[in-house]
C-alpha positions as CSV (number, residue, x, y, z in Angstrom):
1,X,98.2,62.9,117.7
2,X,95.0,64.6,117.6
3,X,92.3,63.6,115.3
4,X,91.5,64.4,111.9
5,X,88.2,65.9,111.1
6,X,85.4,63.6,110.5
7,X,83.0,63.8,107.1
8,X,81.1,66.8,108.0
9,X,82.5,68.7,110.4
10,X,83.8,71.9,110.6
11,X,87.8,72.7,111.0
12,X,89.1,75.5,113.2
13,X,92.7,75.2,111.2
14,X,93.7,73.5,108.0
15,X,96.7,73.1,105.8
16,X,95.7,70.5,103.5
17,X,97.2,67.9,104.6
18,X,95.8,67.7,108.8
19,X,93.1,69.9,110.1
20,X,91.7,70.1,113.4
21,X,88.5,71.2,115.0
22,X,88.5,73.6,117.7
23,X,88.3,70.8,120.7
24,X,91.5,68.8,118.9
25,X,93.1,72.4,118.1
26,X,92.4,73.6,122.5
27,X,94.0,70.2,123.7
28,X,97.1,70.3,121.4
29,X,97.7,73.7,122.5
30,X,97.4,72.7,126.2
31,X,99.9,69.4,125.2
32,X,102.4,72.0,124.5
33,X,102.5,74.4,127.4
34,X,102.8,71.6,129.4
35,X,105.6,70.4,127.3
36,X,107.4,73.9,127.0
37,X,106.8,74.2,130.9
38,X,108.6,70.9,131.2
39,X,111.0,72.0,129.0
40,X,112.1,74.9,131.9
41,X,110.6,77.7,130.2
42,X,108.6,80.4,131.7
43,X,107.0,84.2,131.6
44,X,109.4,86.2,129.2
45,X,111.2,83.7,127.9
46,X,112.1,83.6,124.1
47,X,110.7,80.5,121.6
48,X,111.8,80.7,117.9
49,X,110.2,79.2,115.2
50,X,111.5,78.3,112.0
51,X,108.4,76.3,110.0
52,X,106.0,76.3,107.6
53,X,102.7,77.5,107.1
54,X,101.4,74.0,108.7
55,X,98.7,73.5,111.4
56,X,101.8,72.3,114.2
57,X,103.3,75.6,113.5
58,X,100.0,77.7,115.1
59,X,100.0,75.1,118.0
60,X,103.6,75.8,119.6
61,X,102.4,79.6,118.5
62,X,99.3,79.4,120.5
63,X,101.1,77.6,123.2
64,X,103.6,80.4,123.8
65,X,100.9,83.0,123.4
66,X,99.0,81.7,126.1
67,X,101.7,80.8,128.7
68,X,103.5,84.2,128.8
69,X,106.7,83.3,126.2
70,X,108.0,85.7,123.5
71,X,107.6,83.8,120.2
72,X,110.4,85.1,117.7
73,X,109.2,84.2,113.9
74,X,112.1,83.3,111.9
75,X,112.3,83.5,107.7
76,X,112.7,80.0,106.6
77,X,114.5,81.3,104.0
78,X,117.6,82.4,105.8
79,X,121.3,81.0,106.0
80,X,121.8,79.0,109.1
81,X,123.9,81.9,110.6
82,X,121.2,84.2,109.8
83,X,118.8,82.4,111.7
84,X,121.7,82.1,115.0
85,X,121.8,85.9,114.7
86,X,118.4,85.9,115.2
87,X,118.1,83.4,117.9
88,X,120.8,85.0,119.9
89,X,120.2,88.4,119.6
90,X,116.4,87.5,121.0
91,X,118.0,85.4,123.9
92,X,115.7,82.3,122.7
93,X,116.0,79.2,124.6
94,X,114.4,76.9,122.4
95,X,114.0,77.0,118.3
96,X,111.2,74.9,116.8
97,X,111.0,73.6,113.4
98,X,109.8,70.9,110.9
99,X,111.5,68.3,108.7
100,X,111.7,70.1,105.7
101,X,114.1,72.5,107.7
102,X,115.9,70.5,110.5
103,X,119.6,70.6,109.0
104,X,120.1,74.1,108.5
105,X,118.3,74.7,111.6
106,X,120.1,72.3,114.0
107,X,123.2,74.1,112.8
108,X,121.8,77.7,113.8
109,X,120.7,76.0,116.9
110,X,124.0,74.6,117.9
111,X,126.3,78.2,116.6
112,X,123.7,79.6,119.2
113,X,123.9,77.3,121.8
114,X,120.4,76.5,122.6
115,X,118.2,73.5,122.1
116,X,116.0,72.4,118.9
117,X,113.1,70.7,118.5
118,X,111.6,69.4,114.9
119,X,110.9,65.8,113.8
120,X,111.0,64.4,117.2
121,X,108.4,66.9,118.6
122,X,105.2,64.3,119.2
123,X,107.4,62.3,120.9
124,X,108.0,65.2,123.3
125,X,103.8,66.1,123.2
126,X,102.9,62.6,123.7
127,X,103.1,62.1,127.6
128,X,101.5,65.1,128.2
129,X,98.2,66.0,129.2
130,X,95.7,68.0,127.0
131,X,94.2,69.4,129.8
132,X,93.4,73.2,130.4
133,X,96.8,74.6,132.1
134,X,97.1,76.9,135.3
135,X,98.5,80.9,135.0
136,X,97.6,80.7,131.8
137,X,99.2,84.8,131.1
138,X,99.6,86.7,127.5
139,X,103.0,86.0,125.4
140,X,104.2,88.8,122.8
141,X,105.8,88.6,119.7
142,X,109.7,89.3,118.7
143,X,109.5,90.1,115.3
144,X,112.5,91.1,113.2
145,X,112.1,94.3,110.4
146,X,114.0,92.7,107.0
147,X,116.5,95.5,107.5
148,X,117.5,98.5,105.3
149,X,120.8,98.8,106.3
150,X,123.2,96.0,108.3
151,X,121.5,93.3,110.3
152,X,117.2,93.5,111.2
153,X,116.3,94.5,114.4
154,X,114.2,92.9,116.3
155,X,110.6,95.6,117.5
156,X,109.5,95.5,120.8
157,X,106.0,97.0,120.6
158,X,103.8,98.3,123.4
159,X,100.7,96.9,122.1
160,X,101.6,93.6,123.7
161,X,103.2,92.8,127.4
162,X,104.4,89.9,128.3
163,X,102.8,88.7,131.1
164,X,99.3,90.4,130.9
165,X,96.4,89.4,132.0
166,X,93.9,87.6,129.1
167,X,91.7,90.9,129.1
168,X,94.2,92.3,127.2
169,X,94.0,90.4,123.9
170,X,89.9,90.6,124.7
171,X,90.6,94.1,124.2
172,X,92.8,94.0,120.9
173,X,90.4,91.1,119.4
174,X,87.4,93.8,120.0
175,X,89.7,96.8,118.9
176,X,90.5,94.3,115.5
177,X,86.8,93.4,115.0
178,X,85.8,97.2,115.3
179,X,88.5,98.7,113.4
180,X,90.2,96.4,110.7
181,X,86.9,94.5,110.0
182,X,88.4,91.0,111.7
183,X,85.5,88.6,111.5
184,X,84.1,86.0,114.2
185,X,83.2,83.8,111.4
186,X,83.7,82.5,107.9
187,X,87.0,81.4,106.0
188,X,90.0,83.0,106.6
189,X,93.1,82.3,103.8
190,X,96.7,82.5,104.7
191,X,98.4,83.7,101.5
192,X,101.4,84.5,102.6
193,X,104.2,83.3,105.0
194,X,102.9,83.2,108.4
195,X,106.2,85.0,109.4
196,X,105.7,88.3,108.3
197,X,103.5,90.8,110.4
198,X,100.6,91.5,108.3
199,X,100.4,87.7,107.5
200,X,101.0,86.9,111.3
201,X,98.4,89.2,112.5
202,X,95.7,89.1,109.5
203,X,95.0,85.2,110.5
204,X,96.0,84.9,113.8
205,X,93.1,87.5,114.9
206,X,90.6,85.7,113.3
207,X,91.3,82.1,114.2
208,X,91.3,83.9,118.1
209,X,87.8,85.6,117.3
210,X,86.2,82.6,115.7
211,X,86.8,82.3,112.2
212,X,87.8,79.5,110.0
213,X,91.9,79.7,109.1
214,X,92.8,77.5,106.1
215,X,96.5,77.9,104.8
216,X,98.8,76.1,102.5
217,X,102.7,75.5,102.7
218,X,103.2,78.0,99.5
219,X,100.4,79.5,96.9
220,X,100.8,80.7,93.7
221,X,98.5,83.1,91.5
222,X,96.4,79.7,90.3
223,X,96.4,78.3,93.8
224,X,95.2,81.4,95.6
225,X,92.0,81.3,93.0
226,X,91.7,77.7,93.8
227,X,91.4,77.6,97.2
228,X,89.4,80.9,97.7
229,X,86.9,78.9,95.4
230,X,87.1,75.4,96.7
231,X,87.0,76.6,100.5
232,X,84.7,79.6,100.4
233,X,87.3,81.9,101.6
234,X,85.5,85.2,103.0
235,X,88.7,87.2,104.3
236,X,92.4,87.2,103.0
237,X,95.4,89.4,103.3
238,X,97.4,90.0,100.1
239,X,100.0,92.1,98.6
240,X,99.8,94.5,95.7
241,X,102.6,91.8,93.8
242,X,100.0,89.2,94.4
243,X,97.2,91.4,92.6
244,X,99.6,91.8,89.9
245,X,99.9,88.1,89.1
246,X,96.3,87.5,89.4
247,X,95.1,89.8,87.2
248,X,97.9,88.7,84.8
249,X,96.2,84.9,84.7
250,X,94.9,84.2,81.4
251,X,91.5,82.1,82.5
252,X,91.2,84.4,86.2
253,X,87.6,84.7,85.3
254,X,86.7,80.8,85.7
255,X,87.3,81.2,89.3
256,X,84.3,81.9,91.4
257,X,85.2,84.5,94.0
258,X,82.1,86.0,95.3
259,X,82.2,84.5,98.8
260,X,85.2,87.3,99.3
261,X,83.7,90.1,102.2
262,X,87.0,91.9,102.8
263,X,90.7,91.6,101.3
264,X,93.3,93.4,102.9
265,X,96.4,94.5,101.7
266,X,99.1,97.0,102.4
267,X,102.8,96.0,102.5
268,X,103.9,98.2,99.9
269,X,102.6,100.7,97.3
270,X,99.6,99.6,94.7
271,X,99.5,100.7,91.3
272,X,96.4,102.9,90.4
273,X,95.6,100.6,87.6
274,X,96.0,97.4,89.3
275,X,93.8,98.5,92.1
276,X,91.2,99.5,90.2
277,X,91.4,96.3,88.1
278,X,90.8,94.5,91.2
279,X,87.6,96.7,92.4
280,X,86.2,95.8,88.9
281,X,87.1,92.1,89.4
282,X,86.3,91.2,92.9
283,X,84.4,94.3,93.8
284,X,84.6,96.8,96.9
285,X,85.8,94.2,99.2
286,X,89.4,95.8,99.2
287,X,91.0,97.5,102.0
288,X,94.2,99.1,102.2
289,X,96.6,100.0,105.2
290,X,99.4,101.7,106.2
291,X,101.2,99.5,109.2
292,X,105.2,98.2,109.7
293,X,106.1,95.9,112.5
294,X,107.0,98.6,114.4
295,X,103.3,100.1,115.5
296,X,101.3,98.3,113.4
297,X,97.7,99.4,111.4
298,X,98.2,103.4,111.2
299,X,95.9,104.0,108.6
300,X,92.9,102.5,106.8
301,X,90.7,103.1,103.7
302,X,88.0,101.3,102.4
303,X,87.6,100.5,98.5
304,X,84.8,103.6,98.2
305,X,86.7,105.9,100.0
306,X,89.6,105.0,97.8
307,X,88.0,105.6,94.3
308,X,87.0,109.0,95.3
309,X,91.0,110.0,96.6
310,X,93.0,107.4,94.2
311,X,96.2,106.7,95.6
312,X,95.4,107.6,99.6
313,X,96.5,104.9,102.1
314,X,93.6,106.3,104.1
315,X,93.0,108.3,107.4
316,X,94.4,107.4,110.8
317,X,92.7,104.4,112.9
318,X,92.3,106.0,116.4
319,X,94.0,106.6,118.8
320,X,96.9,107.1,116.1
321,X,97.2,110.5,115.3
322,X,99.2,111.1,111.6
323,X,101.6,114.3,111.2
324,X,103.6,115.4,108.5
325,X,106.5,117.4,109.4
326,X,108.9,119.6,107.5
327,X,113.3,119.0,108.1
328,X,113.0,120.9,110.9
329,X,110.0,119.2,112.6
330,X,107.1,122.3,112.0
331,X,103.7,120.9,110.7
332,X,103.4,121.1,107.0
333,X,100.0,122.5,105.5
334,X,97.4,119.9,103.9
335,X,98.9,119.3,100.2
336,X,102.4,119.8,101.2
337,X,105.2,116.8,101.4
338,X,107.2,116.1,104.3
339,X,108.3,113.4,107.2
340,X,104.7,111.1,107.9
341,X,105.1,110.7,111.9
342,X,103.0,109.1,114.2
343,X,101.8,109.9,117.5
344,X,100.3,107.7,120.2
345,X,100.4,107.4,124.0
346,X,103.7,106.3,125.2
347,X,102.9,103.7,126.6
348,X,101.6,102.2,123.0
349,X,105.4,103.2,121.8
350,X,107.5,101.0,120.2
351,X,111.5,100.6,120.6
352,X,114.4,98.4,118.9
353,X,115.7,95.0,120.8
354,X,119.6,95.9,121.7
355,X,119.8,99.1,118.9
356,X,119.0,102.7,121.1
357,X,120.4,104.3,118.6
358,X,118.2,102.9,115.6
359,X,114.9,103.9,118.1
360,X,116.3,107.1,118.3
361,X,116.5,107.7,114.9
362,X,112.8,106.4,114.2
363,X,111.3,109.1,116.8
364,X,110.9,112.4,116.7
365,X,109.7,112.6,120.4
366,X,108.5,109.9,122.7
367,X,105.3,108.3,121.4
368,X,106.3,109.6,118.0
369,X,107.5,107.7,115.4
370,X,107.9,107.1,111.8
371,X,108.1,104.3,109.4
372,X,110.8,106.1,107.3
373,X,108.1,107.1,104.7
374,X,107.4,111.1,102.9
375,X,104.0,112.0,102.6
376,X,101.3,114.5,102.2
377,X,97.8,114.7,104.1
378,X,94.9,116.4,102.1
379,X,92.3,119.0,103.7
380,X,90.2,116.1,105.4
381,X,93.0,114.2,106.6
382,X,93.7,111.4,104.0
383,X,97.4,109.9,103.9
384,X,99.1,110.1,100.5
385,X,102.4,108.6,100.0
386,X,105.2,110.3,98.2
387,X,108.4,107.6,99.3
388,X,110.5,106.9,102.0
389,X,112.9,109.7,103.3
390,X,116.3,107.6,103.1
391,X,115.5,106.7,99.3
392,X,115.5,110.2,98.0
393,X,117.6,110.7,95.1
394,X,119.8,113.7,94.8
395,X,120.5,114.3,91.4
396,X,122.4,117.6,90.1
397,X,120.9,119.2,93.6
398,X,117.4,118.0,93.0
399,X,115.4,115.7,94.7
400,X,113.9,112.5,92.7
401,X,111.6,110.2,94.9
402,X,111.7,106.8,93.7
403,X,108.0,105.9,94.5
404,X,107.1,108.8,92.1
405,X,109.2,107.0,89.1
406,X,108.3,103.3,89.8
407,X,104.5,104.3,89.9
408,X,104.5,105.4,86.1
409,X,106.5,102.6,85.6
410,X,104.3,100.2,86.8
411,X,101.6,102.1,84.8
412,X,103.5,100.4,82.0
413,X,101.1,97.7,80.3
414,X,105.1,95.6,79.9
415,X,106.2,96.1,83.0
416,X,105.3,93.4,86.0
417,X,107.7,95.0,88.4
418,X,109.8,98.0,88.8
419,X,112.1,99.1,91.1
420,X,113.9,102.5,91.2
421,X,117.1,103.9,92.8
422,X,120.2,106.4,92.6
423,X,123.4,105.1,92.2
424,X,126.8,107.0,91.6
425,X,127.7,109.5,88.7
426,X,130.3,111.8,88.3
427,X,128.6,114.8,87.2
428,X,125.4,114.7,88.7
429,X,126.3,113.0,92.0
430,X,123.8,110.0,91.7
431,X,121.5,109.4,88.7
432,X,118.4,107.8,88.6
433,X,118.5,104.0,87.7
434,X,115.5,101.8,87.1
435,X,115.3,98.5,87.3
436,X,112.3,96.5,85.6
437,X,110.7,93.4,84.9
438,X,109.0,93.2,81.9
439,X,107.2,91.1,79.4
440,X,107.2,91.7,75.5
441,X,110.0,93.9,75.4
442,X,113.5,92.4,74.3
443,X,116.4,93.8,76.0
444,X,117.8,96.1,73.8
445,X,114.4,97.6,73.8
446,X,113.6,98.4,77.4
447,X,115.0,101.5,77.3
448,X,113.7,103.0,74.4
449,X,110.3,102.5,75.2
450,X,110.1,102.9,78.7
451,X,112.3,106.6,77.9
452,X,109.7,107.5,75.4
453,X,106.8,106.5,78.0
454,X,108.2,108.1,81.1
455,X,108.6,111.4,79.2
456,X,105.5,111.7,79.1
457,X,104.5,111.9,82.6
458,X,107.4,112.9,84.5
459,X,109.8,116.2,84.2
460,X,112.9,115.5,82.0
461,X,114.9,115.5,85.9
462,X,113.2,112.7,87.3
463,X,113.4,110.2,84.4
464,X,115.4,107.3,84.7
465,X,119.1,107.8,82.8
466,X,119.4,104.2,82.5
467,X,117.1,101.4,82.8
468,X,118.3,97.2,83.7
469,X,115.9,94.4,82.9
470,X,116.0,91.7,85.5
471,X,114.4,88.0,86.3
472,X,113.6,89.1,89.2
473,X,113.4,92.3,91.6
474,X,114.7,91.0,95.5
475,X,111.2,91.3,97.1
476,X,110.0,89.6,100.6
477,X,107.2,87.2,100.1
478,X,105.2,90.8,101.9
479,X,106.5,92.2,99.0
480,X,108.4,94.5,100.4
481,X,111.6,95.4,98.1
482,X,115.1,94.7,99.5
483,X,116.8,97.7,98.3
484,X,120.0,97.0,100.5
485,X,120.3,93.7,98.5
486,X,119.2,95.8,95.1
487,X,122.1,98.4,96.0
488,X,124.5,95.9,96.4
489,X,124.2,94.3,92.8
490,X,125.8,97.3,91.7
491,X,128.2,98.2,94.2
């Protein structure tokens, strides 16, 4: 086991309950690619990992990052035959967990035939040596999108090879620092599952360039204050749900959080209001992206830039070009709505693992892509949002996008989450549905006075014909809405 920090010094990686300095952290990563090349494994093979956001969990990452493996992140929330569909579909040969999840994922490990490490892992690490391994090459990542329709898909980006040489996360660490802000110092807080992309990537990067990464198994609203104040937290990646339940904390202001130098967030559309509650709260450290697994950071904007276009996800991060295309692939005009695509050199190109036909789909030539969403850019190139093309609504012949409706909803001072969607109707061929969570309003009530409100600011076609409050929208920890799972509660 490696040792605890000492009274006064500083940790590379913490969880809160073991943390490491970067000496302890550099020979438990070299313990484990000695162990995994024990183990049989080598360049392009596949580890999954099922654990928590835990210090041992960024060691076996590390390891297969730095001896040529494809690390496939898998939700510890899923069904054991979930997590086999995973693990086989990615052709892993090992799956490493911790204790909390060893049942369910011994069982996904033995429907996909392949072995499973968890509790017994330092009995593996012990007889090996911590030091510095030979053909050391790059690893990649396997990660799996949470899926619109039928089973997720595992991406396969080009902005990481297998196999590489080391120069090649030198120059994504310096691209990172340049472009996204990624420090070489400070405090770094995981807030999120490490699983997800933007989580993966938004402390992974730092740790790598020199900064401080402190995390914690799960954080609520309270806890994310906490820790930002107790540890001096200078960086952290949120989403706009978090925002919403921080602001929403009755003593919020007791909480010193002026050690904060850049919060980003993305991972789903932020209300106006909530955004520029935050500004006024934390102040212009905010920066918001436009990124999916599937090509990453596409556009950026910076808290300033924001308050003078409200509502833009920014302008495209170089080399990434942004084009908005009409039905018929033509360039739309600055102010008009149409298909957002991305361009970018082929080789920096994405593709589905084992679905052709889905990659197909997502590009409209190679090199470009889209992330499914409908946009518009303005005359200096700025990236609004309008929805995603598969969630228009066609009501009586007319098209209702959801993001439109769900943003005045969330305007709403009641409503902490919104959700909308078409489902089936007779007459008009789908209607518009919303579904809400709100505070202060008693059932019976919800859609009186969110019909009165959303009359106000939307044509008479696009409001809602019925409205459903729920506990609880289906939402990744990201926060990115499962509108497969949402669709099915009323199919």
């Amino acid at each position: 086991m490696a040792q605890l920090i000492k009274p006064g010094e500083q940790a590379a990686i913490a969880d809160g309950v073991r943390a490491l300095d970067r000496g302890a952290l550099d020979a438990r990563v070299n313990r484990w690619i000695h162990a995994l090349r024990e183990l049989g494994l080598s360049t392009g093979d596949a580890v999954a990992i099922v654990a928590a956001n835990r210090v041992e969990t960024y060691e076996v990452l590390l390891a297969c990052l730095h001896t040529g493996l494809t690390v496939v992140p898998v939700n510890w929330h899923l069904t054991a035959e979930e997590m086999a569909y995973q693990m086989e579909d990615s052709a892993s040969r090992l799956v490493v967990t911790d204790d909390a999840r060893w049942g369910t994922v011994q069982a996904a490990a033995s429907a996909a035939r392949l072995l499973c490490f968890g509790p017994q892992t330092e009995a593996l690490l012990a007889g090996q040596p911590d030091t510095e391994p030979e053909d050391q090459v790059c690893g990649s990542t396997l990660l799996y999108t949470s899926g619109t329709t039928g089973r997720p898909n595992g991406v396969v980006n080009g902005l990481f090879a297998t196999g590489a040489p080391f120069r090649r996360v030198g120059a994504l660490s310096a691209y990172a620092g340049t472009a996204l802000g990624v420090p070489e110092d400070g405090t770094t807080l995981l807030a999120g599952p490490w699983y997800h992309s933007a989580q993966l990537f938004f402390s992974l990067l730092p740790l790598l360039r020199g900064a401080r990464l402190v995390m914690r198994p799960q954080l609520d609203a309270a806890e994310i204050l906490k820790t930002i104040e107790a540890e001096a937290v200078t960086e952290t990646h949120l989403v706009p749900t978090q925002f919403v339940r921080l602001l929403r904390l009755p003593d919020r202001g007791r909480f010193d959080c002026s050690s904060l130098r850049r919060v980003w967030h993305g991972g789903g559309p932020c209300a106006e209001d909530v955004k520029r509650r935050m500004i006024d709260w934390w102040g212009p450290c905010l920066w918001e992206y436009y990124a999916a697994t599937e090509g990453g950071v596409a556009t950026f904007i910076s808290s300033s830039e924001w308050l003078e276009r409200p509502g833009s996800v920014g302008r495209a991060l170089a080399p990434t070009v942004v084009e908005v295309v009409d039905d018929d692939g033509r360039p739309c005009p600055p102010g008009v709505s149409g298909r957002v695509f991305l361009r970018r050199r082929p080789e920096r190109d994405f593709h589905y693992h084992n679905a052709p036909e889905k990659t197909a789909a997502a590009h409209l030539e190679p090199g470009v892509f889209t992330y499914g969403e409908l946009g518009r850019l303005d005359d200096d190139g700025y990236l609004f949002l309008t929805g995603r093309h598969q969630d228009v609504i066609v009501s009586g012949g007319v098209n209702v996008y959801p993001a439109e409706v769900e943003a005045v909803l969330l305007d709403h001072s009641s409503v902490r989450d919104a959700a909308v969607l078409g489902v089936p109707d007779d007459e008009f061929g789908e209607r518009v549905l919303a579904v809400v969570e709100a505070d202060g309003l008693a059932a019976e009530e919800v859609a009186t006075t969110l019909d009165r409100y959303c009359r106000t600011r939307l044509a008479g076609f696009k409001v809602p014909r019925a409205y459903l409050m729920v506990a609880q929208l289906p939402r990744e920890a990201t926060g990115k809405l499962r509108k497969q799972v949402l669709r099915e509660w009323f199919t």
